[in-house]
Biopython code that builds the backbone (N, CA, C, O; Angstrom):
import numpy as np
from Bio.PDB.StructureBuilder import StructureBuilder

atoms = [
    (1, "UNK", "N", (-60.517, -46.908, -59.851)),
    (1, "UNK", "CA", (-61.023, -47.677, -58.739)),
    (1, "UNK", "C", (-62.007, -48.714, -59.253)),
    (1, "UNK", "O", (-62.806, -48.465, -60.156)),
    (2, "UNK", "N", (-61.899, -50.094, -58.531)),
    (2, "UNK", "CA", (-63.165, -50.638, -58.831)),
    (2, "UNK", "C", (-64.150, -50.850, -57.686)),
    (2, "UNK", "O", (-63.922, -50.288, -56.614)),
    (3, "UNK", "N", (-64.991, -51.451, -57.801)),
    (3, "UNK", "CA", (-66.130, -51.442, -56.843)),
    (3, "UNK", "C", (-67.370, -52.129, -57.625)),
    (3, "UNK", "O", (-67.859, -51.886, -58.728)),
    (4, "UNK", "N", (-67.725, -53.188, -56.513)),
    (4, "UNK", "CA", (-68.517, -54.418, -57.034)),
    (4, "UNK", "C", (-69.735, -54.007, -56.743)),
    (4, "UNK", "O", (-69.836, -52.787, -56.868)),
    (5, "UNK", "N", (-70.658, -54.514, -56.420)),
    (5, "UNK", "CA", (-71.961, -54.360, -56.275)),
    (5, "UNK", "C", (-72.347, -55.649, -56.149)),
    (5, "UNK", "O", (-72.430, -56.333, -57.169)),
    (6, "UNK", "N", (-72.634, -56.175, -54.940)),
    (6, "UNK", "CA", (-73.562, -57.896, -55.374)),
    (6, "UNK", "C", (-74.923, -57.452, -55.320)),
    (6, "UNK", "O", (-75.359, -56.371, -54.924)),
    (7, "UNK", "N", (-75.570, -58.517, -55.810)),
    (7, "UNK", "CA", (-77.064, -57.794, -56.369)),
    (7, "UNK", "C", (-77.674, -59.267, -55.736)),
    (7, "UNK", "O", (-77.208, -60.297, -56.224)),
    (8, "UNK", "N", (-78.566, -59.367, -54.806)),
    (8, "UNK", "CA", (-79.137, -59.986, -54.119)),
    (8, "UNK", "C", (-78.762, -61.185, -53.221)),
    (8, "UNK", "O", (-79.629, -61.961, -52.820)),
    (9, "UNK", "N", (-77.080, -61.361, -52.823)),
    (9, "UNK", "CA", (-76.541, -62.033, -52.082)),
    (9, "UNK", "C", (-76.645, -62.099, -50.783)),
    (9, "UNK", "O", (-76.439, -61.039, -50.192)),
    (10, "UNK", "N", (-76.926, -63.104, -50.096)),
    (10, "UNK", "CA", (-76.385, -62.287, -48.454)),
    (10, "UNK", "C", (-74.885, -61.976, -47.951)),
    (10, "UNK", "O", (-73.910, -62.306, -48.626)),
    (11, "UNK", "N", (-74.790, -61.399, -46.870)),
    (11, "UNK", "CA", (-73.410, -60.536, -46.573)),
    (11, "UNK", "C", (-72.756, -61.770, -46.386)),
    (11, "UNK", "O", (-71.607, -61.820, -46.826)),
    (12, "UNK", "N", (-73.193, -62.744, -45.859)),
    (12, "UNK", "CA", (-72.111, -63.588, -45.217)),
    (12, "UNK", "C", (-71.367, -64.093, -46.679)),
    (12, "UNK", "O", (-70.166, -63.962, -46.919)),
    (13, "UNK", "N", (-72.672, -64.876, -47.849)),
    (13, "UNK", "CA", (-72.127, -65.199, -48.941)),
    (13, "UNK", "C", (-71.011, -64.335, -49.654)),
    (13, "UNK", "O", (-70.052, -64.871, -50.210)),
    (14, "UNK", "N", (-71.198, -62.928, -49.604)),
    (14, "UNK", "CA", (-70.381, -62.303, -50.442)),
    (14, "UNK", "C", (-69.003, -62.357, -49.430)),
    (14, "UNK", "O", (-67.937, -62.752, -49.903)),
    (15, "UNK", "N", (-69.093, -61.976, -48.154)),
    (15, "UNK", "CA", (-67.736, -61.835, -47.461)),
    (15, "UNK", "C", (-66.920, -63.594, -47.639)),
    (15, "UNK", "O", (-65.736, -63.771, -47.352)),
    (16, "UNK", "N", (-67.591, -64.418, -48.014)),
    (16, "UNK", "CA", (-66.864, -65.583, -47.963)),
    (16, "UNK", "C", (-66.417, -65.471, -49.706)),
    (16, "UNK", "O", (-65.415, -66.065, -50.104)),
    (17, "UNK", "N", (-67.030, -64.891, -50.376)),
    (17, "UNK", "CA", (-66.233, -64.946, -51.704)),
    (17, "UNK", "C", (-64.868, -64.401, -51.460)),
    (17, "UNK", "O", (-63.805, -65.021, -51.442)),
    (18, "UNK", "N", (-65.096, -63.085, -51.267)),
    (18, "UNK", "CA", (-64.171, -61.829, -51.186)),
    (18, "UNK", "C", (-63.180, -62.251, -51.064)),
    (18, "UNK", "O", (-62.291, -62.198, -51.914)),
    (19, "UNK", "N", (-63.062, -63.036, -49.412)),
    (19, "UNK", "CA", (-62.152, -63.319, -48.838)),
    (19, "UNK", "C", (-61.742, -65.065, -49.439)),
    (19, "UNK", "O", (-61.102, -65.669, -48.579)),
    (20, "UNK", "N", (-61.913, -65.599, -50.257)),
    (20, "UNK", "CA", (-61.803, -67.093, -50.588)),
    (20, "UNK", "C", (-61.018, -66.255, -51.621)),
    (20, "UNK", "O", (-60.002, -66.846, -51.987)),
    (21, "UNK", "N", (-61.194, -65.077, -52.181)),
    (21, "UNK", "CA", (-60.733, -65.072, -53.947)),
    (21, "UNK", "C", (-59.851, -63.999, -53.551)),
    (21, "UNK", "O", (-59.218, -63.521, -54.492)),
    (22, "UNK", "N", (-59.636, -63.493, -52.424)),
    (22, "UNK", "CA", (-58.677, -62.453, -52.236)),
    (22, "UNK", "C", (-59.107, -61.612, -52.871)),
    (22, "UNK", "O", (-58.788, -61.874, -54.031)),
    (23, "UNK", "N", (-59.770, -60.543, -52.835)),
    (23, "UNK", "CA", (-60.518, -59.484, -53.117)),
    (23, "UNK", "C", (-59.833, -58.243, -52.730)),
    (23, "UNK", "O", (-59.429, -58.263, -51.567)),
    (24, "UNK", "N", (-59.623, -57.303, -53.308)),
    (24, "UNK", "CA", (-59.105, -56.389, -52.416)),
    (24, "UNK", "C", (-59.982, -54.854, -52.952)),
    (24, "UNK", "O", (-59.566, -53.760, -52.570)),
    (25, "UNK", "N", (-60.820, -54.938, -53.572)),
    (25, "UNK", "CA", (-61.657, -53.780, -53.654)),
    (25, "UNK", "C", (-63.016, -53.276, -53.310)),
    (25, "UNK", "O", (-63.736, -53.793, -54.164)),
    (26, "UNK", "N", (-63.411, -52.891, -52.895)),
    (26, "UNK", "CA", (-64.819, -52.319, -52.039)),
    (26, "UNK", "C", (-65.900, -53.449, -52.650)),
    (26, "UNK", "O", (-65.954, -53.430, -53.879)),
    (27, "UNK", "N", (-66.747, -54.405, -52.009)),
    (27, "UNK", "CA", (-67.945, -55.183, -52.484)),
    (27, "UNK", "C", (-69.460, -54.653, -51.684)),
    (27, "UNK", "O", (-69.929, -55.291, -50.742)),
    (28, "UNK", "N", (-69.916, -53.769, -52.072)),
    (28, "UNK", "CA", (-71.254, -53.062, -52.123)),
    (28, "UNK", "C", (-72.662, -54.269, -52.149)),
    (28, "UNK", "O", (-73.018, -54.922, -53.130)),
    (29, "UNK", "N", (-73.097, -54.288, -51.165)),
    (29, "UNK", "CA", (-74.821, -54.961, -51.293)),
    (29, "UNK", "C", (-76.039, -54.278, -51.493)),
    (29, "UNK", "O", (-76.356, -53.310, -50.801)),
    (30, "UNK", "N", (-77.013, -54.904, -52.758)),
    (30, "UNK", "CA", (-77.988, -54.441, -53.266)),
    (30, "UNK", "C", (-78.718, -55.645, -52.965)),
    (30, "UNK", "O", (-78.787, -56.522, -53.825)),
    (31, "UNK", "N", (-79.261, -55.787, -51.864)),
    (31, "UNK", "CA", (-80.020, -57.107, -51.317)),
    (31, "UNK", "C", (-81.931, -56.775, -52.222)),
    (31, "UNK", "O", (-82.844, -57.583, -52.056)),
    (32, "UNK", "N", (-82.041, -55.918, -52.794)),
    (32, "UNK", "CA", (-83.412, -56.043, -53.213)),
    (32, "UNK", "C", (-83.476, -55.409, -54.079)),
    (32, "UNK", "O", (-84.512, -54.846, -54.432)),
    (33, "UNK", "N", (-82.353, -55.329, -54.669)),
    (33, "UNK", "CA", (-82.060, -54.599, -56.283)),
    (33, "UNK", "C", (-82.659, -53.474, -56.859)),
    (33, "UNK", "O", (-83.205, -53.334, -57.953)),
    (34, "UNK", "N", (-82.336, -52.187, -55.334)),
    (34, "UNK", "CA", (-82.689, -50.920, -56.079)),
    (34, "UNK", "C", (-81.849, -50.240, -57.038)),
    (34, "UNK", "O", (-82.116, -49.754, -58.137)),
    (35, "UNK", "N", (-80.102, -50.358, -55.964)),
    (35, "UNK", "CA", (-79.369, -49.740, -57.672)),
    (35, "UNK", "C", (-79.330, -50.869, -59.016)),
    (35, "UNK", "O", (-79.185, -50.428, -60.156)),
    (36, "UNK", "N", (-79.416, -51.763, -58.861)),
    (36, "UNK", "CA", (-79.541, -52.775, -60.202)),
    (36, "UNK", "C", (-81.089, -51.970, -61.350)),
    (36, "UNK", "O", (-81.367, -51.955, -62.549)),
    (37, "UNK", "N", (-81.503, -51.602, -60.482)),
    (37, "UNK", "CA", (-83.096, -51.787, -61.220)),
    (37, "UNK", "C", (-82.977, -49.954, -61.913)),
    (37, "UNK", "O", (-83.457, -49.430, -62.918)),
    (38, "UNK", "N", (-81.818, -49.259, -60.420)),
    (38, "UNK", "CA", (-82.168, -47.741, -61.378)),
    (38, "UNK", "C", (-80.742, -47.066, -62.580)),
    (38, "UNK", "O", (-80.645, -46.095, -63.330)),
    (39, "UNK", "N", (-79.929, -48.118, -62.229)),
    (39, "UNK", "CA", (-78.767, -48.347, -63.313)),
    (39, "UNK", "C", (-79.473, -49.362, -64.492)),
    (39, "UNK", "O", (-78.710, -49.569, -65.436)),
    (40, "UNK", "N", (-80.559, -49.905, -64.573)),
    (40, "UNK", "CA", (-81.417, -50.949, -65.218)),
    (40, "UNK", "C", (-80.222, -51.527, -65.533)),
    (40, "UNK", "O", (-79.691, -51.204, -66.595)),
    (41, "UNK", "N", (-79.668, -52.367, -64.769)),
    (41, "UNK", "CA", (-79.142, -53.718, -65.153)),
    (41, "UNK", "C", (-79.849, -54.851, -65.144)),
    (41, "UNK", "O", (-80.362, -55.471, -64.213)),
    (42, "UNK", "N", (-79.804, -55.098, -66.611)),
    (42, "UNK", "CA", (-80.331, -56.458, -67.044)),
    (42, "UNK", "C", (-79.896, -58.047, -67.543)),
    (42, "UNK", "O", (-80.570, -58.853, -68.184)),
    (43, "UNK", "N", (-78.383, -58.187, -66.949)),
    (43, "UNK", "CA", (-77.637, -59.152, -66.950)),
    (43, "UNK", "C", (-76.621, -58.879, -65.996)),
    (43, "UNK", "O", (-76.475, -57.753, -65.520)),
    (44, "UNK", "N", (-75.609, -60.260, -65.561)),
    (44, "UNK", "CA", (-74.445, -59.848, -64.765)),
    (44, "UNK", "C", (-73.451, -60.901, -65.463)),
    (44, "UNK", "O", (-73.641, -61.838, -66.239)),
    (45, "UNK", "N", (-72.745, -60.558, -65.088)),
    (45, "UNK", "CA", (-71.966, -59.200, -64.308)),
    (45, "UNK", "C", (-72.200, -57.947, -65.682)),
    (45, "UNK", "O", (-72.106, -58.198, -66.883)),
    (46, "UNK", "N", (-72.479, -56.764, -65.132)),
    (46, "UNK", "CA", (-72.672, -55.685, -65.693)),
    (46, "UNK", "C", (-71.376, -54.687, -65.171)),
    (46, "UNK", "O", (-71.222, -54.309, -64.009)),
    (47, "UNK", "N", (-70.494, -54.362, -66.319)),
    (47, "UNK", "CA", (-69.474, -52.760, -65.843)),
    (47, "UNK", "C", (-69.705, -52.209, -66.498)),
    (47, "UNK", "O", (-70.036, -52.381, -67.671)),
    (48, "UNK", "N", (-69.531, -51.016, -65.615)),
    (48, "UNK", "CA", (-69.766, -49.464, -66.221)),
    (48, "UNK", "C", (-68.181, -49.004, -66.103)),
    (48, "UNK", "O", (-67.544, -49.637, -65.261)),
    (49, "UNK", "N", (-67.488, -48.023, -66.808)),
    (49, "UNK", "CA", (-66.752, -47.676, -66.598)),
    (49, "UNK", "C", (-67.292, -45.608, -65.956)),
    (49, "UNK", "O", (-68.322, -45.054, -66.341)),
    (50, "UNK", "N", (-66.510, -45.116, -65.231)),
    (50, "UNK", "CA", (-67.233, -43.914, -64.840)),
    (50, "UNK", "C", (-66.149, -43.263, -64.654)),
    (50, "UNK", "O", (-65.307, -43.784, -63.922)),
    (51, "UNK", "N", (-65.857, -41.889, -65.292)),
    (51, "UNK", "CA", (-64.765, -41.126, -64.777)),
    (51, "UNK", "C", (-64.545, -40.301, -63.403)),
    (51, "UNK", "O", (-65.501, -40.358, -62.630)),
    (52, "UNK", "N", (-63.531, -39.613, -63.022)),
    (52, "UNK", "CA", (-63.571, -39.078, -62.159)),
    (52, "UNK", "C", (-64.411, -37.989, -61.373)),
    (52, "UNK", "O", (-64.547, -37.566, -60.224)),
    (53, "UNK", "N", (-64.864, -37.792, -62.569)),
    (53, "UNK", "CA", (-66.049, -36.336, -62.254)),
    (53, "UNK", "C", (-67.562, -37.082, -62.452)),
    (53, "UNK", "O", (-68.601, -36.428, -62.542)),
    (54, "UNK", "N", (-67.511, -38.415, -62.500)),
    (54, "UNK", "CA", (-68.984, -39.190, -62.261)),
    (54, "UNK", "C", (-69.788, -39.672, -63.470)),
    (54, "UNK", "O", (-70.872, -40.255, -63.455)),
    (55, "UNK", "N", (-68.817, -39.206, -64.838)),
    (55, "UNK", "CA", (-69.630, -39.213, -65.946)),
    (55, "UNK", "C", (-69.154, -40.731, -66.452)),
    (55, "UNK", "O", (-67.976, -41.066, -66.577)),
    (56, "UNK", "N", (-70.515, -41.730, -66.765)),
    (56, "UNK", "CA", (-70.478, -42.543, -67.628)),
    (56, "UNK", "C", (-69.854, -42.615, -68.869)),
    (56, "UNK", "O", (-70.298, -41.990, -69.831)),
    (57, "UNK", "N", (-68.590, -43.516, -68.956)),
    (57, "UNK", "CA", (-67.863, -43.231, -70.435)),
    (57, "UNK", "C", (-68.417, -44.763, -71.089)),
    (57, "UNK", "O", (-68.151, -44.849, -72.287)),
    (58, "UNK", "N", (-68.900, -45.580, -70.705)),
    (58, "UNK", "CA", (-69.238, -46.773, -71.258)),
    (58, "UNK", "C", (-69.603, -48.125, -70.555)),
    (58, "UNK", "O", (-69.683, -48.260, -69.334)),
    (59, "UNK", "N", (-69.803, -49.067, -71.445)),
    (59, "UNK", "CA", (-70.258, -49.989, -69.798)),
    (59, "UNK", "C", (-70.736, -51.146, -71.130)),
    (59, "UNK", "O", (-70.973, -50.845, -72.300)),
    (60, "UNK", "N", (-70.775, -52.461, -70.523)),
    (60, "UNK", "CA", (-70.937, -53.945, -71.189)),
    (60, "UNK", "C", (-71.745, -54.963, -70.314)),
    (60, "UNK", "O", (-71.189, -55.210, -69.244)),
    (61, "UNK", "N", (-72.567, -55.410, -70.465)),
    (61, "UNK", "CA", (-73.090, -56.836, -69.542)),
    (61, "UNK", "C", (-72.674, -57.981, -69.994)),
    (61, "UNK", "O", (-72.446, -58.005, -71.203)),
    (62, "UNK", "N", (-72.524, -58.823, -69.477)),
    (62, "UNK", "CA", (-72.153, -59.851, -69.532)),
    (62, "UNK", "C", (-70.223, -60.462, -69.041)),
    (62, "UNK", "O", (-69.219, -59.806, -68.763)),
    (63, "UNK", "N", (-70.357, -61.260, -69.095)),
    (63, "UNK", "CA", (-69.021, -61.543, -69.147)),
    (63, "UNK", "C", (-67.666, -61.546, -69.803)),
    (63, "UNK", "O", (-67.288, -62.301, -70.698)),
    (64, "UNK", "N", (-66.918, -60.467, -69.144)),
    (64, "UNK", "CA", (-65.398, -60.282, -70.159)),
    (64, "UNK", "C", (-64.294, -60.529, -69.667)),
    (64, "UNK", "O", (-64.256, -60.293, -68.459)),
    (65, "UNK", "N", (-63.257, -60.957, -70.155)),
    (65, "UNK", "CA", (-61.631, -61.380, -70.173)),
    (65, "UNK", "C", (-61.079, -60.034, -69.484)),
    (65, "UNK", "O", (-60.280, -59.414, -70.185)),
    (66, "UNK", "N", (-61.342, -59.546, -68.371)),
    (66, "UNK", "CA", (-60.351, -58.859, -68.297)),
    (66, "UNK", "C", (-58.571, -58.418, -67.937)),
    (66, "UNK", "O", (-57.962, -57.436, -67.514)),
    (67, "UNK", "N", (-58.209, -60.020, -68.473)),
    (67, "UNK", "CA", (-56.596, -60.007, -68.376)),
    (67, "UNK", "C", (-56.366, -59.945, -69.546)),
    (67, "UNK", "O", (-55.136, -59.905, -69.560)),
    (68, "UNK", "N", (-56.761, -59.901, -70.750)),
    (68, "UNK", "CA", (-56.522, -59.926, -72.272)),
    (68, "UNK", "C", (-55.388, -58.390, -72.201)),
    (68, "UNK", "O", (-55.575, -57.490, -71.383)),
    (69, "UNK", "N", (-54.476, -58.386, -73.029)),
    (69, "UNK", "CA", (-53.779, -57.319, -73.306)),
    (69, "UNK", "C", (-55.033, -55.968, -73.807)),
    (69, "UNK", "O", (-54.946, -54.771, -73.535)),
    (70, "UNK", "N", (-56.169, -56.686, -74.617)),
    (70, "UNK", "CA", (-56.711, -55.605, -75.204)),
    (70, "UNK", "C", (-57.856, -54.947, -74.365)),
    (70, "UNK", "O", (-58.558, -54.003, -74.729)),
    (71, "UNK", "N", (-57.903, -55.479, -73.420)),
    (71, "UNK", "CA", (-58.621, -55.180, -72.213)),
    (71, "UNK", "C", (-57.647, -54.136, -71.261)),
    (71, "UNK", "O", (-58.032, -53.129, -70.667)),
    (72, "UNK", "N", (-56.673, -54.534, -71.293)),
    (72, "UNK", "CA", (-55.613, -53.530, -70.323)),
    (72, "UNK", "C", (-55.701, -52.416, -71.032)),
    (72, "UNK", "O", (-56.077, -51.444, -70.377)),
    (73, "UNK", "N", (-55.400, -52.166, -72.551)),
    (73, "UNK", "CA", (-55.035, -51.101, -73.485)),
    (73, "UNK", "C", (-56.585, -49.912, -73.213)),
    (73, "UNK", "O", (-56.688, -48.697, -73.040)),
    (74, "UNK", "N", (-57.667, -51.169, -73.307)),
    (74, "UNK", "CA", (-59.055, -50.127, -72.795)),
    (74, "UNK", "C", (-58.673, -49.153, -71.455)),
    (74, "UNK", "O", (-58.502, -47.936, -71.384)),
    (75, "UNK", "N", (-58.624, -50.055, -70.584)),
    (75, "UNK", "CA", (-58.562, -49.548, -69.470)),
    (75, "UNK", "C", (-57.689, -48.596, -69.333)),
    (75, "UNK", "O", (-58.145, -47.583, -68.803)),
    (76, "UNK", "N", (-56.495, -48.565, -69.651)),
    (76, "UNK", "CA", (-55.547, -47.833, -69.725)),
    (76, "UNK", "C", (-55.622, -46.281, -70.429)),
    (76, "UNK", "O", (-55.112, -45.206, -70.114)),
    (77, "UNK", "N", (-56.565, -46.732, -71.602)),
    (77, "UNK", "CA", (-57.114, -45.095, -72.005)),
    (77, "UNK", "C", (-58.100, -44.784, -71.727)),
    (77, "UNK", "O", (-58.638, -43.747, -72.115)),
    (78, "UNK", "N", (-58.625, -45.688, -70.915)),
    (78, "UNK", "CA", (-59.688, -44.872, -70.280)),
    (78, "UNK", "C", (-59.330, -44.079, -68.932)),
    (78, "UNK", "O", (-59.981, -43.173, -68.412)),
    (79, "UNK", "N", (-58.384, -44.532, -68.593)),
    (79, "UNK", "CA", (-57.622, -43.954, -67.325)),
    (79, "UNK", "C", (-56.959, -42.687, -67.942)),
    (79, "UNK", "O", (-57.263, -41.665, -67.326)),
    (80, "UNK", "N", (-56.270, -42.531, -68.824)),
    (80, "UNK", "CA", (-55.744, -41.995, -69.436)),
    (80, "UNK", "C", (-56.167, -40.388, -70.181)),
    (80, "UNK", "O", (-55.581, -39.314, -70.317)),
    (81, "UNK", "N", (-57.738, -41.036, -70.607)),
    (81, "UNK", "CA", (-58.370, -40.072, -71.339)),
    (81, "UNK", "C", (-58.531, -38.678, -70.600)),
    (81, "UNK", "O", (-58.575, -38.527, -69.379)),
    (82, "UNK", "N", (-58.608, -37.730, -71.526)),
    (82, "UNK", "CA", (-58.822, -35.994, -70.953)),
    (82, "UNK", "C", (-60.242, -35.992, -70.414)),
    (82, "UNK", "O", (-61.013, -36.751, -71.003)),
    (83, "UNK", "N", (-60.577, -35.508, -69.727)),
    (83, "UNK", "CA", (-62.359, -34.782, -69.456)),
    (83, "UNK", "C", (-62.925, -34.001, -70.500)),
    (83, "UNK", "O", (-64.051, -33.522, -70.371)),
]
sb = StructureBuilder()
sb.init_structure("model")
sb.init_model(0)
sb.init_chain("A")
sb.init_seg("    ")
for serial, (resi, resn, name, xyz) in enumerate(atoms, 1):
    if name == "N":
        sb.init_residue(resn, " ", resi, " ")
    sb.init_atom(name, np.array(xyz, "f"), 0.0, 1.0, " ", f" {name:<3s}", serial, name[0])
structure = sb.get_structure()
């Protein structure tokens, strides 16, 4: 699953992205950046990747390619991987 987080946007701004870029996965507001501040994110876009049972398997700030083949192959074992 993914799931965004905007970090100090207003609703209207983010619902006009969403829907301008065709969005189709959950976009979460942090209008005064408590989960930003207790995930200490210190750049954006920030992903975490998180498994099914809640545990942090890794995570990057900044900006990444994620249509690259070697980006799919991540994702893919990370989907993939045992608990």
């Amino acid at each position: 699953m993914v799931l965004a987080v905007n970090l100090g946007e207003p609703a209207a701004t983010v619902k006009a992205y969403v829907a301008k870029h065709r969005l189709s996965f959950p976009h979460l507001l942090d209008p005064d950046f408590t989960l930003a501040s207790l995930l200490a994110v210190r750049a954006t876009p920030t992903n975490f990747f998180v498994d099914r049972q809640g545990r942090l398997l890794g995570g990057g700030a900044g900006y990444r390619d994620w249509t690259t083949p070697e980006a799919h192959r991540l994702v893919e074992a990370l989907l993939t991987a045992e608990p």
